[in-house]
C-alpha positions as CSV (number, residue, x, y, z in Angstrom):
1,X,98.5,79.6,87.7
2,X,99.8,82.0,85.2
3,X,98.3,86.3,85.7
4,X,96.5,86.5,82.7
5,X,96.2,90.4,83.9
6,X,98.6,92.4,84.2
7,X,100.1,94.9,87.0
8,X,102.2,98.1,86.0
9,X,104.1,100.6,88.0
10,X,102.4,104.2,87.0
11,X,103.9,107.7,88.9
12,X,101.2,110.6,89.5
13,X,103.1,113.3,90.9
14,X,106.1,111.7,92.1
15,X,103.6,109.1,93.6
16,X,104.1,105.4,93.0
17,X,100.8,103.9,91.9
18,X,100.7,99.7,91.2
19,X,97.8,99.2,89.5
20,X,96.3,95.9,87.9
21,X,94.8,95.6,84.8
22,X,92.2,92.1,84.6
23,X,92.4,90.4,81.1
24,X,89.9,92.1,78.9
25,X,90.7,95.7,80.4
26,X,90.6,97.5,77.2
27,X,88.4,95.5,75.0
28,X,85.5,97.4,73.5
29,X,86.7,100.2,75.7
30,X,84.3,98.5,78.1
31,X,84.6,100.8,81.6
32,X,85.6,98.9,84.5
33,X,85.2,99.2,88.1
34,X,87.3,100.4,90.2
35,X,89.1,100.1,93.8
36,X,91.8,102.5,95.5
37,X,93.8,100.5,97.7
38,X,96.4,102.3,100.6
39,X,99.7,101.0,101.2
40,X,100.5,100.3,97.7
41,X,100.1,96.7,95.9
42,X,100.8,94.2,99.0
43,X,96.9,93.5,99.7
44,X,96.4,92.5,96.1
45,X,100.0,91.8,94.4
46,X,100.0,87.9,95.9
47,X,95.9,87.8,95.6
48,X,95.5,88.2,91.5
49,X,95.3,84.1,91.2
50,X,92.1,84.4,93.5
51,X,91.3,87.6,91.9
52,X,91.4,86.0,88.4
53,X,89.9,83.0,89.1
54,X,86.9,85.0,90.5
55,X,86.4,86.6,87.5
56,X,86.4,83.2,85.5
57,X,83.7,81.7,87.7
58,X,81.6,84.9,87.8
59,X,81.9,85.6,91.8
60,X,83.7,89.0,90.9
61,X,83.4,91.4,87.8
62,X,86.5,92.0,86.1
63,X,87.7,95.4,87.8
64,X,90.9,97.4,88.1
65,X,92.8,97.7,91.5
66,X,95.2,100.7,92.1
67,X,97.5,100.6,94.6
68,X,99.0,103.8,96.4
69,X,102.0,103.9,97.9
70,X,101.7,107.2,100.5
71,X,104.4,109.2,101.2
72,X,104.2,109.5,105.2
73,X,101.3,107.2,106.3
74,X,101.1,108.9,109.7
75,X,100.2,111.9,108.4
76,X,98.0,111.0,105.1
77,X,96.1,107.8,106.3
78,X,94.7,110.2,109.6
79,X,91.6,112.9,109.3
80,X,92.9,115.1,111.9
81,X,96.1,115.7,113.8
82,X,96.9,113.9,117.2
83,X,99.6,113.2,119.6
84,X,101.8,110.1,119.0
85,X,100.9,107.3,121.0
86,X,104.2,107.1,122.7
87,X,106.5,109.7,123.1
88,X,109.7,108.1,121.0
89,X,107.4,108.2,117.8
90,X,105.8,111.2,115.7
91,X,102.5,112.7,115.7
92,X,99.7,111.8,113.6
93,X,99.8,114.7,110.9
94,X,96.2,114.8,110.0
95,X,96.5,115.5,106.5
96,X,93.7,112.5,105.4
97,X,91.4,115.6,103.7
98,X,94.6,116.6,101.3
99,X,95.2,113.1,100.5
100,X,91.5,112.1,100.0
101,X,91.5,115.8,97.2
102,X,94.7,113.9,95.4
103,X,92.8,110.1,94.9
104,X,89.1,112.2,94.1
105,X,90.7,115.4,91.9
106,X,93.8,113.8,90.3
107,X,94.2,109.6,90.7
108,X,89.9,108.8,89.4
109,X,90.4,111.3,86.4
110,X,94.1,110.1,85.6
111,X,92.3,106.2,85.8
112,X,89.7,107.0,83.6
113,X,91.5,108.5,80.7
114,X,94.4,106.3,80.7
115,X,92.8,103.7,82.1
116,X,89.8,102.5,81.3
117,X,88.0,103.0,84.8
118,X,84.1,103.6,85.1
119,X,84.3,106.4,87.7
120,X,80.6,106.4,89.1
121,X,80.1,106.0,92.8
122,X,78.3,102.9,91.9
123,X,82.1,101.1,90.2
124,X,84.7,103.0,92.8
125,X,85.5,101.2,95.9
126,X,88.6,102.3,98.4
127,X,90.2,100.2,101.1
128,X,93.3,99.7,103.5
129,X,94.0,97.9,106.0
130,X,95.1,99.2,110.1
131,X,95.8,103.3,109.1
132,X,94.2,102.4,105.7
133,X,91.1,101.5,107.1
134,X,90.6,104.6,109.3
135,X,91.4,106.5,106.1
136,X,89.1,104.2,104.0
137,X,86.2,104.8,106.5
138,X,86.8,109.0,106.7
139,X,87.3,109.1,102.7
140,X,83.5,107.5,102.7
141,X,82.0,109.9,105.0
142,X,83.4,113.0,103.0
143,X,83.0,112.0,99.7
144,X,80.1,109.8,99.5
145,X,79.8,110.9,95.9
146,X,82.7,109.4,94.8
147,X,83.5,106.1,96.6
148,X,80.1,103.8,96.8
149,X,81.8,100.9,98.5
150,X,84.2,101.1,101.7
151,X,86.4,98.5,103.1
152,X,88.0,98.6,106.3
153,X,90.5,96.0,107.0
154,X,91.4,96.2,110.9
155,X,90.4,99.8,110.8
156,X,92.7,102.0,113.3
157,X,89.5,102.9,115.4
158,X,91.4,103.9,118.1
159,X,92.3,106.7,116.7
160,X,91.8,109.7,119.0
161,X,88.1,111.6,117.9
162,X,87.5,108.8,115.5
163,X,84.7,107.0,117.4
164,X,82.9,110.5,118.3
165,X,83.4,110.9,114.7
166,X,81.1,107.7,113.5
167,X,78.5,108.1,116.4
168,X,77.8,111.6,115.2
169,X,78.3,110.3,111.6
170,X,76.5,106.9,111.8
171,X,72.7,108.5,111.0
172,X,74.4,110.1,107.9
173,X,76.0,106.5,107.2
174,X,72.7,105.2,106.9
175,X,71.4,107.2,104.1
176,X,75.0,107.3,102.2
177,X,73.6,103.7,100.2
178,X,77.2,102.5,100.5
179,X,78.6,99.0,100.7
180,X,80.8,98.9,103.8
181,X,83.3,95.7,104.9
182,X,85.0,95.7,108.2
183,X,87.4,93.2,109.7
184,X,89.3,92.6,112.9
185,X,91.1,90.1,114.5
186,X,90.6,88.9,118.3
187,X,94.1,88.7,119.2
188,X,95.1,92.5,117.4
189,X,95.4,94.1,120.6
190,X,97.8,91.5,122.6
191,X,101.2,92.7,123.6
192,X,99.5,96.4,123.3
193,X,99.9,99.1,126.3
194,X,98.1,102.0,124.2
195,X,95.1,102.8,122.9
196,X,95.6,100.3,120.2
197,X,94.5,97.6,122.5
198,X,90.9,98.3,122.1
199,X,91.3,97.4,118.8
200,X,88.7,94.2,118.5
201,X,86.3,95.7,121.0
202,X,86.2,99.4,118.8
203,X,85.9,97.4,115.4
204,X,82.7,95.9,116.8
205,X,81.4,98.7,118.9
206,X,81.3,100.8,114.9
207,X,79.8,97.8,113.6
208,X,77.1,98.3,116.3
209,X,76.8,102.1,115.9
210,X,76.6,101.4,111.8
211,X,73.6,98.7,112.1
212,X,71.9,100.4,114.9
213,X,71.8,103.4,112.8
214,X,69.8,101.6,110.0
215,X,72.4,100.0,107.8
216,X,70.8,96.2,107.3
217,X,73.4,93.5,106.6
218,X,73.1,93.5,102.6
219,X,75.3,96.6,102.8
220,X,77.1,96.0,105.7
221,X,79.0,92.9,107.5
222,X,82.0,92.6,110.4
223,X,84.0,89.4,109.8
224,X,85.6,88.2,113.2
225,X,88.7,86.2,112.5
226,X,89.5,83.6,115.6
227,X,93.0,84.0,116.5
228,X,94.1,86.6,114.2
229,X,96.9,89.5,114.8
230,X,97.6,92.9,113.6
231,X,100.1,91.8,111.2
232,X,100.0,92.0,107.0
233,X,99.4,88.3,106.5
234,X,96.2,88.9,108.1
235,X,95.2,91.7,106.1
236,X,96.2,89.6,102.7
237,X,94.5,86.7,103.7
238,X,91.1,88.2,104.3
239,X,91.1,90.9,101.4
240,X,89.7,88.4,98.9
241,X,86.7,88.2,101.0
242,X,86.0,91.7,101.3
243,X,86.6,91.7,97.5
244,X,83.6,89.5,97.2
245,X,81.6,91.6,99.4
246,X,82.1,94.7,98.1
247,X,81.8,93.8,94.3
248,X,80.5,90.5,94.6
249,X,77.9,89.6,91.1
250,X,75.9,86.6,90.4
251,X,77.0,84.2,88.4
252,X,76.8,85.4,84.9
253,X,77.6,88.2,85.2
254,X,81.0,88.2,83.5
255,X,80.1,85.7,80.6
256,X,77.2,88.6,79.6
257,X,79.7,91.6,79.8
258,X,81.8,89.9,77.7
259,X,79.3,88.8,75.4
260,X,78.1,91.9,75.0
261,X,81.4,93.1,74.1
262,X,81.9,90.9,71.4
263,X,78.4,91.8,69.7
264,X,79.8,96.1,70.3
């Protein structure tokens, strides 16, 4: 099936943004929501047929997605600095707090003037998937007032500090009102001699800390995938369903919007 959207390649200071535009972005100058998605375009570039077909059947509100391609992921996708988990590779940098100023100071405003993005917490989502995620999950905590839905998409939760972070953070998590998606799957940490081995068993011991702490499962849910590994294809193949979770609207809901837009 043919895009009937449309994805460009914008810059913001010297930063390669891919975002995609659904088919009535523009019309009526009706705002749209809005997700920020790590790692550029490859979660959403080879999903806009189930994208598009969501909006056509109602499951989905027609939305812009905007993808960021990061400079060093080691160093913008992690809240704090840490050692490298093996000696041949870098540290983690730490600089998640600059990177999360640039997407709430400079990429939201840029996307709603030239754009056509809706801006409240209510419309603006972020995700990523591995680094991403643990990025997607800290960017939530701090900024609560900006991003109303989180999705983490085989969150890095072994991340050194991060689970002391979300047990101290959970009770807070609770009152936030936020959306949250997580995923893992139960083969990530196979072949793994570090602390990324703990991956499935972290992903569900946050789940636990999140519900425990008061968040009931019509703002939060952990999707298990049998058999799954750390690897993209994963991440692609269950984006569309944290899509649907996040920004998921009864059927309807698109027919109305544009009706109403044709009545403006």
């Amino acid at each position: 099936m043919l895009m009937k959207g449309s994805l460009i390649k914008d810059q913001l200071e010297d930063r390669e943004i891919t975002i995609y535009l659904p088919p009535s972005c523009g019309a009526c100058n009706l705002r749209l929501p809005l997700l920020v998605v790590q790692d550029g375009d490859y979660l959403f570039a080879s999903n806009t047929e189930f994208l598009e077909s969501s909006f056509a059947q109602g499951r989905l509100p027609e939305m812009i997605i905007a993808g960021v391609k990061p400079f060093n992921r080691l160093d913008e996708y992690t809240p704090w600095p840490a050692p490298a988990l093996v000696p041949e590779r870098p540290d983690f940098g730490g600089g998640g707090p600059e990177y999360i100023r640039f997407l709430t100071e400079r990429l939201l405003p840029y996307l709603m003037s030239n754009y056509y993005a809706d801006g409240s917490r209510e419309m603006t989502g972020i995700i990523g998937a591995s680094l991403g995620g643990l990025l997607s999950y800290y960017a939530g905590a701090i900024r609560p007032d900006v991003f109303g839905k989180v999705g983490m998409l085989s969150a890095s939760l072994w991340y050194r500090g991060i689970m002391d972070f979300i047990r101290q953070d959970a009770p807070s998590a609770a009152a936030r009102n936020q959306r949250m998606y997580m995923s893992v799957g139960t083969r990530e940490g196979e072949g793994k001699e570090t602390a990324q081995k703990e991956m499935p068993a972290l992903n569900r011991e946050a789940y636990g800390l999140l519900a425990q702490s008061g968040i009931g499962p019509d703002r939060l849910r952990l999707d298990v995938e049998e058999g799954a590994f750390h690897e993209h294809s994963s991440f692609v193949r269950r984006f569309p369903e944290a899509m649907e979770w996040l920004f998921g609207q009864p059927a309807g809901f698109v027919e109305e919007a544009a009706l109403n837009c044709k009545e403006a």
